[in-house]
C-alpha positions in Angstrom: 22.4 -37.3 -37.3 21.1 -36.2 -33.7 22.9 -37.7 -30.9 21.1 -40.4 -28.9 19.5 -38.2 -26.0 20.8 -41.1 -23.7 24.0 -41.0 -24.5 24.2 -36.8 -24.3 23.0 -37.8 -20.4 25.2 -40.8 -20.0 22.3 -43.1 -19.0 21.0 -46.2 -19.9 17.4 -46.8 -21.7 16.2 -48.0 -18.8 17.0 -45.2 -15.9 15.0 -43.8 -13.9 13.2 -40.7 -13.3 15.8 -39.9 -10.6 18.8 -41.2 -12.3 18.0 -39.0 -15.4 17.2 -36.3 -13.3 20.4 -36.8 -11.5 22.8 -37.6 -14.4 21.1 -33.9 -16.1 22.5 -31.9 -13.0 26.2 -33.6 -13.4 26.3 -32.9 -17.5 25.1 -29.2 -16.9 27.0 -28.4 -14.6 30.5 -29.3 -16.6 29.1 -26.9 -19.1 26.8 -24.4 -17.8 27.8 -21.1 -19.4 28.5 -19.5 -16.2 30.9 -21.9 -15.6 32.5 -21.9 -19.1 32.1 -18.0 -19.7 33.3 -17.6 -23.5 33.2 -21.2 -24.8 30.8 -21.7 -27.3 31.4 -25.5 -27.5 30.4 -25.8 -23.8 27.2 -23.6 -24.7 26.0 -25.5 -27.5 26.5 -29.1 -25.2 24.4 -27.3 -22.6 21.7 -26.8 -25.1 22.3 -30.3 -26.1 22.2 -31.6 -22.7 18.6 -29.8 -22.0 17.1 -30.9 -25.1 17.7 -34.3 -23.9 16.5 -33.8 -20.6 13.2 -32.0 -21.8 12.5 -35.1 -23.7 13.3 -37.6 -21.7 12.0 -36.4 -18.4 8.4 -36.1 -19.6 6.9 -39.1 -19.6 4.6 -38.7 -23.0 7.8 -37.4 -25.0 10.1 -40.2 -23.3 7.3 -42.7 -24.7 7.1 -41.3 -27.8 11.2 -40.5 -28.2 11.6 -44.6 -27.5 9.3 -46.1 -30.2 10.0 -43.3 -33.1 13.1 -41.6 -32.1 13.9 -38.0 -33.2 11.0 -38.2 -35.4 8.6 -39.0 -32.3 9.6 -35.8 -31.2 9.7 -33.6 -34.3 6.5 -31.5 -35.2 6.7 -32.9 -38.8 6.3 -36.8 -37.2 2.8 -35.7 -35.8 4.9 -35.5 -32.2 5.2 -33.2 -29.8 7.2 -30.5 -31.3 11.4 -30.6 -31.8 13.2 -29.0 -28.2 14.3 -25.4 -29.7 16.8 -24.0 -27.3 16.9 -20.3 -28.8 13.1 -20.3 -27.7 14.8 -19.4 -24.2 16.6 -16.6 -24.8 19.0 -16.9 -22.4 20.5 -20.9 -21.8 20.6 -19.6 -17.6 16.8 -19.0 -18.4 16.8 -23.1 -19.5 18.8 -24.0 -16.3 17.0 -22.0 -13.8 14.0 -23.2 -15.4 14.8 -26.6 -13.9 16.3 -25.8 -10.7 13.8 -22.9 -9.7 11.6 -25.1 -7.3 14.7 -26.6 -5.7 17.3 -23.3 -5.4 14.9 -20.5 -5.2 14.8 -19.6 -8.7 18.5 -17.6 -8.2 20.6 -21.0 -9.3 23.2 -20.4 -11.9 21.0 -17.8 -13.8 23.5 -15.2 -15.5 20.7 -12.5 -15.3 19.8 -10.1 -18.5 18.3 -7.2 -19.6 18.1 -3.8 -17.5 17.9 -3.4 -13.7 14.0 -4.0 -12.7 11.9 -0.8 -12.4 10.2 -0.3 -8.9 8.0 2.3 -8.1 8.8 4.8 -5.1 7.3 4.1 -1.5 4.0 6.1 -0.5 3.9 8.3 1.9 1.5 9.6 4.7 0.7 12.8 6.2 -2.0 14.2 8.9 -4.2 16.8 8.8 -5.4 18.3 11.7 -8.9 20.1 11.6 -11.5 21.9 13.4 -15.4 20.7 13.9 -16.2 23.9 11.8 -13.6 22.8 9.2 -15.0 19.3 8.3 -18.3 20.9 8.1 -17.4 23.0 5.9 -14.9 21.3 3.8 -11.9 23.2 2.7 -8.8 23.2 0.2 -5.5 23.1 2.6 -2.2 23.4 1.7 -0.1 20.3 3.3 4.0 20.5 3.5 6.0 17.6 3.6 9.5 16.0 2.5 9.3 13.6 -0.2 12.5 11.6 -2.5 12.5 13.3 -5.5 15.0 13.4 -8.9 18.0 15.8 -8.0 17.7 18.8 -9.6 21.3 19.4 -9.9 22.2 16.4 -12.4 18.5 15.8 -13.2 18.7 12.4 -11.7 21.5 10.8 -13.4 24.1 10.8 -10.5 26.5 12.3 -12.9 28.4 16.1 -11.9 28.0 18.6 -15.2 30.6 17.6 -18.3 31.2 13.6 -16.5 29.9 10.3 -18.1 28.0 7.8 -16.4 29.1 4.2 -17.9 27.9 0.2 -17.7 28.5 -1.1 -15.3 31.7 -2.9 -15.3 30.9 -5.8 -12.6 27.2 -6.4 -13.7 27.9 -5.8 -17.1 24.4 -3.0 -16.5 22.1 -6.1 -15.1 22.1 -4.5 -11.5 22.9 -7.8 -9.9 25.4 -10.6 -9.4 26.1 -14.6 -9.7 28.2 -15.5 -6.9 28.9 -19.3 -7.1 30.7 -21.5 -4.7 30.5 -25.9 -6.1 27.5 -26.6 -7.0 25.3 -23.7 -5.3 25.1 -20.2 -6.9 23.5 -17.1 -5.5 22.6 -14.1 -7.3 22.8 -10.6 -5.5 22.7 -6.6 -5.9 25.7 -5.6 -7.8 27.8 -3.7 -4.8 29.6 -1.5 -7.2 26.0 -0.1 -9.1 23.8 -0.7 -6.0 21.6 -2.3 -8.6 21.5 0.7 -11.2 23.6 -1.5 -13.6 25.7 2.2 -14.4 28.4 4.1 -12.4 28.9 7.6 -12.9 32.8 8.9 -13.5 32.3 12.1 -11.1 29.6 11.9 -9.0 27.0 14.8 -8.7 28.1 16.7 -5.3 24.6 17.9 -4.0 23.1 14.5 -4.5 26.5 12.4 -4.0 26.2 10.5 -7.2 22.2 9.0 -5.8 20.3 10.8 -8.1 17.8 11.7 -5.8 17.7 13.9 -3.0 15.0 15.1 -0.1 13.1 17.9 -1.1 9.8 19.9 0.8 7.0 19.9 -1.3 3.6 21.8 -0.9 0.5 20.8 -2.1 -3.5 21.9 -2.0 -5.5 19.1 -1.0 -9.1 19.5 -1.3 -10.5 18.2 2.0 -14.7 17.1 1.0 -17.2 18.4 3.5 -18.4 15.6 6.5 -14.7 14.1 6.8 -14.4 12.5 9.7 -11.2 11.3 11.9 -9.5 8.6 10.2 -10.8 9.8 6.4 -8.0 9.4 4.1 -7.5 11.1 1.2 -4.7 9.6 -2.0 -2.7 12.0 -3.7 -1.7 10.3 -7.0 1.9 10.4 -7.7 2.6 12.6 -4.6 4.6 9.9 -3.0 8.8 9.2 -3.3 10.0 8.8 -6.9 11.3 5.0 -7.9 13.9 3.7 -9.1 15.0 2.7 -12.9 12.2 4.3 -14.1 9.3 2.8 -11.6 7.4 6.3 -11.2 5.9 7.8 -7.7 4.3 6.0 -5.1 1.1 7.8 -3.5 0.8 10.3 -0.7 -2.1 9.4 2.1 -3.8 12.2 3.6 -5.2 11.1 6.7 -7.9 13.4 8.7 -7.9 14.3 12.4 -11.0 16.0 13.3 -10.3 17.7 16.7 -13.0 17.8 19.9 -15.1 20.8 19.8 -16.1 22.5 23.4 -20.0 22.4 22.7 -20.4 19.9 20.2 -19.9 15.6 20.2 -20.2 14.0 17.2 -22.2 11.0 16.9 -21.7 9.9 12.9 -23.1 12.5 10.9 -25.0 13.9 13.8 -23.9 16.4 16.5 -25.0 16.5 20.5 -25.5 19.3 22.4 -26.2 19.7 25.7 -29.0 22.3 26.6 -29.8 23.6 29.9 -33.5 24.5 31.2 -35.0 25.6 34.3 -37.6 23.7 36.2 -40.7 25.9 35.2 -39.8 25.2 31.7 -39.8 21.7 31.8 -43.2 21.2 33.6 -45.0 23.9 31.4 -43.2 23.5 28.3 -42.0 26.9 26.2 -38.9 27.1 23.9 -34.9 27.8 24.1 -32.6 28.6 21.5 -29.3 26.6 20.9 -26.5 27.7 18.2 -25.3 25.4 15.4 -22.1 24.2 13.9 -22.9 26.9 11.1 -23.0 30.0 13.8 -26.4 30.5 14.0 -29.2 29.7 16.5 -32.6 27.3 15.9 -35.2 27.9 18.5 -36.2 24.3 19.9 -39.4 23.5 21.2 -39.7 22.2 24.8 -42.9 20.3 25.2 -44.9 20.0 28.6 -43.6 17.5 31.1 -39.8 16.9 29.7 -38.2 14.9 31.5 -34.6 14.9 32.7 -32.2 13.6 29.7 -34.7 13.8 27.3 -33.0 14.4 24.0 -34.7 16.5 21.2 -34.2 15.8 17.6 -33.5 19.3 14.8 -33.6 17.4 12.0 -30.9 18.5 9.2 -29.1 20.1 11.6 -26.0 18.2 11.8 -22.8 17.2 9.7 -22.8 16.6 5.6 -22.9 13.1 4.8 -19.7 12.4 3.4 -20.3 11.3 -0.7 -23.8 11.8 -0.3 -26.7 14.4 0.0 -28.4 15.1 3.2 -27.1 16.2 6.8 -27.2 14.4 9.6 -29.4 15.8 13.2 -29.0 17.9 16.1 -29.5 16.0 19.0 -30.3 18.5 22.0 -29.8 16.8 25.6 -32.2 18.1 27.8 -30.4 18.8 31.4 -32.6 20.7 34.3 -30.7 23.2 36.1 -31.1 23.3 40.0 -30.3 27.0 41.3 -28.1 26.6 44.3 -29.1 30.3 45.4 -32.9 31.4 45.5 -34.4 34.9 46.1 -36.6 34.9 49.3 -39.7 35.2 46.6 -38.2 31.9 45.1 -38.2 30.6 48.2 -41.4 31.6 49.0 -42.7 30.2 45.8 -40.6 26.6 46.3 -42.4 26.1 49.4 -45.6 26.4 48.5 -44.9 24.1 45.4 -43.6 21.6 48.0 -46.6 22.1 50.2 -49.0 21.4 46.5 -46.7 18.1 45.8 -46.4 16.5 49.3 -43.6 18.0 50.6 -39.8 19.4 50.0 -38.2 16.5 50.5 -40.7 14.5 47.0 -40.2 17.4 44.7 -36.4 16.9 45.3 -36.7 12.8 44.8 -38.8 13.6 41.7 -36.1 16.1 40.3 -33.1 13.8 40.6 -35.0 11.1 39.6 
């Protein structure tokens, strides 16, 4: 017959939630396997020990475990299902199951299975281009240093003809139980670095790592209408992992430089354009160049105005992901000659005579 689950804990029928609680941690920890490393007997009591405690410390199976006994509890009584410790695996798994909430989920836990797999970091790279260039759009070749599998030993740390071996102090887990009384902490094995296998030679270009730095150049395919601060991903372009984690991502990040004629405003583009007094009270038409290279005449209608801006629609940058191009915008700015001809001069006077003088043409201009 099963043991009583309150005499596996050593309590009475009548204890507590913390008392049970409390009389679970002193019973597991006589015969927690990392404790007992090897005994079998002190194994299968630990198993005992948690089946009790799983019972009795939920309050529906404690109910049920006190009017029916082991039967209450059994899946053929109609209960809630017998406590099956192989269900866990591993009996640290049942312990730190427990104790989580309290130590942090690293209490007395013996580990198992492989090193975890993490994926290598990302990376990030700028791009430096010209007005012209973002217009356009372009495929550029980008150079950069990345963590990649050493070619010499093909990643496995190991020099040519040499072994690489478990792990002796991790047993191949990649990490450590270090316990001092009742508190245990669990830590990167220092003898693996967390690889969970040591090599017997270690590879001499990568100095048993596995990896090492390498340049690598790639064609990125910069879209037309990028702007500064337009980052492009690179899948898989970034630093390989470890334990199998694959490559993180490269980020290509665009800087657009200033352009001597040109602002950018969005997806449109500002120029300034200069025109002489004559023109803007009679009107007539310029030509100003584009980002393409070419020139557009503009129109300058009758009585412009000092920073008037004029609008050449589809004239400006691609919109980036869609169709369409933003505008032209042409700032209009009146040029005052600081030299005149004695004809000019002439001519200035007698406008200034038809307008009420030199001194309200000049208000009017500047204003």
């Amino acid at each position: 017959m099963k043991e009583d689950y309150y005499q596996v804990l050593g309590v009475s029928r009548t204890a507590s939630e913390s008392e049970i609680k409390s009389a679970y941690r002193r019973a597991a920890m006589k015969c927690h396997p990392d404790r007992c490393p090897g005994d079998k007997e002190a194994e299968e009591r630990f198993k005992k020990v948690n089946e009790a405690f799983t019972v009795l410390s939920d309050p529906q199976k404690k109910q049920m475990y006190d009017q029916y006994g082991h039967d209450g509890v059994n899946a053929g009584a109609g209960g809630f299902g017998g406590f099956n410790a192989s269900g866990f695996g591993d009996v640290g798994d049942i312990f730190g199951s427990v104790f989580g909430d309290i130590f942090g989920g690293g209490f007395g836990g013996r580990g198992g299975g492989k090193p975890r797999a993490q994926r290598g970091e990302d990376l990030k790279v700028d791009v430096d281009l010209t007005l012209e260039q973002a217009y356009e759009g372009m495929e550029k070749e980008v150079s950069y240093h990345r963590v990649e599998r050493c070619a010499a030993c093909d990643g496995s740390g190991a020099e040519e003809g040499s072994s690489v071996k478990t792990c002796r102090s991790c047993g191949g887990r990649g990490s450590v139980v270090y316990q001092q009384g009742f508190f245990s902490m669990r830590q990167t094995c220092p003898d693996c670095g967390g690889k969970g296998t040591v090599v017997e030679k270690p590879c001499k270009k990568c100095r048993g790592s596995g990896v090492e730095r390498v340049k690598e150049n790639i064609t990125v395919k910069i879209p037309s209408g990028v702007r500064t601060g337009v980052t492009l991903r690179v899948s898989n372009g970034g630093d390989i992992g470890t334990n199998g984690g694959g490559y993180g991502d490269l980020y290509v990040e665009m800087h657009v430089k200033e352009h001597k004629i040109f602002k950018r405003d969005g997806d449109n583009l500002v120029i300034d354009a200069p025109i002489t007094y004559p023109q803007a009270v009679l009107g007539g038409s310029i030509k100003v160049p584009t980002i393409e290279g070419k020139e557009v005449e503009v129109e300058i209608p009758k009585g412009t105005q000092f920073a008037d801006v004029l609008k050449m629609q589809g004239c400006g940058m691609p919109k980036l992901g869609k169709k369409g191009f933003g505008d032209l915008l042409v700032n209009v700015k009146i040029e005052v000659p600081k030299k005149t001809t004695s004809r000019q001069k002439e001519l200035l006077e007698e406008l200034a005579k038809e307008t009420g003088g030199k001194k309200s043409l000049f208000e009017k201009l500047f204003d």
